[in-house]
N, CA and C atoms as an extended XYZ file, in Angstrom:
252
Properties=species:S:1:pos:R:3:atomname:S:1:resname:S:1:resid:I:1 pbc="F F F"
N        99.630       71.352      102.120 N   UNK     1
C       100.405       71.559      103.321 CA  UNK     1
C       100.884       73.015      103.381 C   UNK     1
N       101.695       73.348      102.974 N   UNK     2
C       101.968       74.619      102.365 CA  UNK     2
C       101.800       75.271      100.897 C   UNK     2
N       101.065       75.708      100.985 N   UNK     3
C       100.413       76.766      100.412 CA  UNK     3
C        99.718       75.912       99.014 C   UNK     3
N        99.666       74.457       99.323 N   UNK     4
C        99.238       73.611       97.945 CA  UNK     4
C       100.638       72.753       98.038 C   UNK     4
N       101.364       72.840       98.507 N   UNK     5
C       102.945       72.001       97.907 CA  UNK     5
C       102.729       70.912       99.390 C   UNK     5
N       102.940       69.684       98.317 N   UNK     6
C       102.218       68.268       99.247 CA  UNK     6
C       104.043       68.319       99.545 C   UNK     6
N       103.919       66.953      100.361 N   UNK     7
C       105.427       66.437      101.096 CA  UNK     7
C       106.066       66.388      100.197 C   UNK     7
N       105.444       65.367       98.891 N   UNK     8
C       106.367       65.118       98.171 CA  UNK     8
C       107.168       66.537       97.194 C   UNK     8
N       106.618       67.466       97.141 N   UNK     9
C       106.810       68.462       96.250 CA  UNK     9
C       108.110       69.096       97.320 C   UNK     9
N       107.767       69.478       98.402 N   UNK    10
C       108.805       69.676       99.616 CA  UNK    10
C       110.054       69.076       99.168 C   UNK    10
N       110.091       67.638       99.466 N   UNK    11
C       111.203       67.048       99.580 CA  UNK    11
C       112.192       67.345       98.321 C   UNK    11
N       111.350       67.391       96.877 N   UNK    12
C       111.922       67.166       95.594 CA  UNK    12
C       112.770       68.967       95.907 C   UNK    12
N       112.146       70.334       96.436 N   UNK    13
C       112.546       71.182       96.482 CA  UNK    13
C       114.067       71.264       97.458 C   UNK    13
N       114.044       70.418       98.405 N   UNK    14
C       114.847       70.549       99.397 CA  UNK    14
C       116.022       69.623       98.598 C   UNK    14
N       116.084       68.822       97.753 N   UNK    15
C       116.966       68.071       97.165 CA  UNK    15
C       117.710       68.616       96.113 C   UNK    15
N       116.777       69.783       95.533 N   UNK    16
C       117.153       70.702       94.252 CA  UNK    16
C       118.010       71.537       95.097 C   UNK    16
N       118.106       72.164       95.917 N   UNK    17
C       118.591       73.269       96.658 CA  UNK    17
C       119.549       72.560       97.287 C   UNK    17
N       119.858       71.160       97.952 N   UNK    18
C       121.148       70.694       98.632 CA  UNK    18
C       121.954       70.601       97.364 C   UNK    18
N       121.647       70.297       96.120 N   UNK    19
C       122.093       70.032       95.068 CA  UNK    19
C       122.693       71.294       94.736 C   UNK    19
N       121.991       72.338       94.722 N   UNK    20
C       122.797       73.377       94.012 CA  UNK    20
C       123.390       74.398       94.782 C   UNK    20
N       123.246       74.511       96.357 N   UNK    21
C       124.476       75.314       97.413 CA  UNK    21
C       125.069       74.312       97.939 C   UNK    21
N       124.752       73.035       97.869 N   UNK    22
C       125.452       72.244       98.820 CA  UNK    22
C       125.067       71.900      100.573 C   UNK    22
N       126.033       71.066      100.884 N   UNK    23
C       125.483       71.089      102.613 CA  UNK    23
C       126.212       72.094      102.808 C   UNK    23
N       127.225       72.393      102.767 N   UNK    24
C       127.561       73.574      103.509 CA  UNK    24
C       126.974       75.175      103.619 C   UNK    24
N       126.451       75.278      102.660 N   UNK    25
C       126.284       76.490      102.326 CA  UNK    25
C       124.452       76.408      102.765 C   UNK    25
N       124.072       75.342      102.532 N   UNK    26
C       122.325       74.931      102.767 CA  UNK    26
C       121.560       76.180      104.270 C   UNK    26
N       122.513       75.722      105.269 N   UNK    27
C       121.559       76.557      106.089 CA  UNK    27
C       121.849       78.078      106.607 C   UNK    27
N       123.055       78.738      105.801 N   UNK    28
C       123.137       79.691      105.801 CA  UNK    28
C       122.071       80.094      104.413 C   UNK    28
N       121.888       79.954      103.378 N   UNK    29
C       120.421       80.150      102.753 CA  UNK    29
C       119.485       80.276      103.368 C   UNK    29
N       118.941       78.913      104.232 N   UNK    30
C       117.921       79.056      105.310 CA  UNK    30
C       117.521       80.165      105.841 C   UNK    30
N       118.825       80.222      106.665 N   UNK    31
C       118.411       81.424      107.783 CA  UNK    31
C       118.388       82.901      106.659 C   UNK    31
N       118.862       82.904      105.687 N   UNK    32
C       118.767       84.309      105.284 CA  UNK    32
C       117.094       84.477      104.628 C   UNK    32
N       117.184       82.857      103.877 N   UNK    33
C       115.277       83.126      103.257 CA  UNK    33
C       114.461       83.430      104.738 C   UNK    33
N       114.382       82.698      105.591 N   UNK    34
C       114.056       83.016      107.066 CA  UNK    34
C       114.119       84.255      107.577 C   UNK    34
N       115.040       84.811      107.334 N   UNK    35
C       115.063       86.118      107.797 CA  UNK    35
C       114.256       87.385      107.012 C   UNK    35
N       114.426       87.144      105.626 N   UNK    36
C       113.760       87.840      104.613 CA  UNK    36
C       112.802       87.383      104.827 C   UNK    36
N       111.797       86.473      105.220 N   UNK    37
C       110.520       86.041      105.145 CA  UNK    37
C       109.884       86.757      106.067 C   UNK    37
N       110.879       87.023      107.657 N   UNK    38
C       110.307       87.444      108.986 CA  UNK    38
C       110.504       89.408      108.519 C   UNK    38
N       111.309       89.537      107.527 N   UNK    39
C       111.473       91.427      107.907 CA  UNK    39
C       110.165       91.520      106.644 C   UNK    39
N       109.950       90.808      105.754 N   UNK    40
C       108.622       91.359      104.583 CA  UNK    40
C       107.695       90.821      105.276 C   UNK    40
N       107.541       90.102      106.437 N   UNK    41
C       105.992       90.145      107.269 CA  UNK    41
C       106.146       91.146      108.083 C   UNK    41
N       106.866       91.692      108.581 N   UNK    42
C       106.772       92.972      109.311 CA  UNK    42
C       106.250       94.097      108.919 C   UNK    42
N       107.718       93.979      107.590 N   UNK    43
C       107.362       95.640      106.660 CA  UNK    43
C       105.598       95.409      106.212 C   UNK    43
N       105.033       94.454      105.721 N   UNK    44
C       103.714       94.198      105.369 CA  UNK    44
C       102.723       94.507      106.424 C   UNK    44
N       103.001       93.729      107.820 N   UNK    45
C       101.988       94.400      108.685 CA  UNK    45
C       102.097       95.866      109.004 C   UNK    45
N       103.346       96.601      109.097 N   UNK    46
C       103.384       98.122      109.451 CA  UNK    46
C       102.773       98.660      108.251 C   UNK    46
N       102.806       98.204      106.691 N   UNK    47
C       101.969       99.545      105.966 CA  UNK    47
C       100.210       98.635      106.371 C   UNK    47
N       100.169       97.830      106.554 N   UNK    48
C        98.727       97.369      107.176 CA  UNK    48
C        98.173       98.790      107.841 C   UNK    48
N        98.884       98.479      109.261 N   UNK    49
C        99.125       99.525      110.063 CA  UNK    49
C        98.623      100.920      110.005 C   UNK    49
N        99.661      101.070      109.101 N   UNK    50
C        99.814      102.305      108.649 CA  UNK    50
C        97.955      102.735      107.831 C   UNK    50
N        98.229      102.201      106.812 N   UNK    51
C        96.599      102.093      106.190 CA  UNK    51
C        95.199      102.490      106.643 C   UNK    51
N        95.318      101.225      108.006 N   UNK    52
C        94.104      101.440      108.874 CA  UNK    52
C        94.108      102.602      109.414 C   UNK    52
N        95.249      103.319      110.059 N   UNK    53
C        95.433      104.376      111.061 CA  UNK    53
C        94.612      105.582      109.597 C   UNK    53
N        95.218      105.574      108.512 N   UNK    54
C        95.255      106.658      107.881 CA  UNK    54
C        93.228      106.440      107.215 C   UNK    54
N        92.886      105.704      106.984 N   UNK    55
C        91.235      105.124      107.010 CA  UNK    55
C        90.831      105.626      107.996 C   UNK    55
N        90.711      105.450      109.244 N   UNK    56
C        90.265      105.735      110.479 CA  UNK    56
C        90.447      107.246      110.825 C   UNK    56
N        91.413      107.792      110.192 N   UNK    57
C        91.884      109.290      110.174 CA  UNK    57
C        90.558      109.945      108.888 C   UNK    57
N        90.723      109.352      108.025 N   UNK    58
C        90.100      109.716      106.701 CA  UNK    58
C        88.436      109.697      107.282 C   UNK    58
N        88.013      108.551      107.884 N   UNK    59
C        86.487      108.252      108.340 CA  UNK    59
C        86.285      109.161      109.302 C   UNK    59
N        86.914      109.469      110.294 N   UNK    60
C        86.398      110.594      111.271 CA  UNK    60
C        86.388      111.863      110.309 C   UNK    60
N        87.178      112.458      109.584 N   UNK    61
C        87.114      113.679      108.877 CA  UNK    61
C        85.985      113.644      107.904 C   UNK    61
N        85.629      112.443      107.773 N   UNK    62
C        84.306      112.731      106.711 CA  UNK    62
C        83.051      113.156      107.589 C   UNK    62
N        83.105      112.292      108.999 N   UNK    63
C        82.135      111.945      109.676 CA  UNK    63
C        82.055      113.771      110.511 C   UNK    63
N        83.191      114.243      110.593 N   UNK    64
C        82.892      115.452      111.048 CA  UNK    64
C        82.506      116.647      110.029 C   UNK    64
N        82.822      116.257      108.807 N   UNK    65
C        82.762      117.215      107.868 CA  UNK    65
C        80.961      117.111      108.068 C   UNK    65
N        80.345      115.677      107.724 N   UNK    66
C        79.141      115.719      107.678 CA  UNK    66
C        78.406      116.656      108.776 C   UNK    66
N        78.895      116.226      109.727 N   UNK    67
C        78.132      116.811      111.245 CA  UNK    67
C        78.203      118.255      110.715 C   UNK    67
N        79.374      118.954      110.835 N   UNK    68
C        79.165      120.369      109.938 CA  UNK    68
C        78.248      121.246      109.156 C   UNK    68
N        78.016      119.581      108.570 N   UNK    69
C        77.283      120.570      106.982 CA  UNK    69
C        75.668      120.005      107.497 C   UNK    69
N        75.572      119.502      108.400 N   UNK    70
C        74.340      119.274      109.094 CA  UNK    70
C        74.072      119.998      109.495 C   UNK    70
N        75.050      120.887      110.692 N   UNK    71
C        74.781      121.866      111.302 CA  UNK    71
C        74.392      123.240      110.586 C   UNK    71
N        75.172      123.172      109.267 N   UNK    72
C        75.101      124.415      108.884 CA  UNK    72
C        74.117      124.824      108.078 C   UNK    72
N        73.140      123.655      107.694 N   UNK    73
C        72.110      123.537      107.432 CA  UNK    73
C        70.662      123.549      107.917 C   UNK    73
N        70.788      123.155      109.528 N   UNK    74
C        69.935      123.471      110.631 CA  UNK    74
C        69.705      125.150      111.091 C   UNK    74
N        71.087      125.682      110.759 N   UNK    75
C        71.243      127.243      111.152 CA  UNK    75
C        70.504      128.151      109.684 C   UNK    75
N        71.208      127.536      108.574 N   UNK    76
C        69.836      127.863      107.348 CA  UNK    76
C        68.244      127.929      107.283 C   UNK    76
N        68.358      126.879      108.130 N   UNK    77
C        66.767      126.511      108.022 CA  UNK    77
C        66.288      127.503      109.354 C   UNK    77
N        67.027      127.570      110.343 N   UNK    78
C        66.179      128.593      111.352 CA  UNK    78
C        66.300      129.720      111.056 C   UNK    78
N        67.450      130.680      110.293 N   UNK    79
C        67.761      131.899      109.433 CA  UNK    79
C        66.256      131.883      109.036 C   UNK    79
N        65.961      131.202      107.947 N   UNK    80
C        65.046      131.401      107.099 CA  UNK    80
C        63.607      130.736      107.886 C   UNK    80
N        63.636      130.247      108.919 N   UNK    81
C        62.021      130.504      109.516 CA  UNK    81
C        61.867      131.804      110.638 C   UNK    81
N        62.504      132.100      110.610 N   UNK    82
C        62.916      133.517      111.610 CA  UNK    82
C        62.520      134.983      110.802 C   UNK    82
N        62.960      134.534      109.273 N   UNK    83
C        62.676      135.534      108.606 CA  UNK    83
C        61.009      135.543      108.102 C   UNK    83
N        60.162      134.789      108.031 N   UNK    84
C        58.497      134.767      107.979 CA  UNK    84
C        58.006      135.226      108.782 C   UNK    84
């Protein structure tokens, strides 16, 4: 169900945890694991983000470096049939 943890494993967790904050205190835990769960999927997708942008930055600079050294190799090669 989640992530491998059947119902029953659920329930035994949710009984350990009323047990040891109590009801009162139970869904202020909640909302804070909840909340920490929702800001480390964020922070996780922005260096995602971040990653791809900086890949995609990295792949064009190779891809132009190549074109370059293509070029500058085409201008070699006519240098030197120019000179025969």
């Amino acid at each position: 169900m989640f992530g491998g943890l059947g119902f029953g494993e659920l329930i035994l967790i949710l009984i350990i945890a009323l047990v040891i904050f109590g009801p009162g205190k139970l869904p202020e835990v909640g909302k804070a694991l909840g909340k920490s769960i929702g800001e480390f999927k964020g922070a996780l997708k922005k260096a995602e983000d971040t990653i791809k942008v900086e890949l995609e930055e990295e792949t064009k600079k190779q891809e132009q470096e190549k074109s370059q050294d293509n070029g500058e190799n085409r201008d070699n090669i006519e240098v030197k049939t120019k000179q025969y």
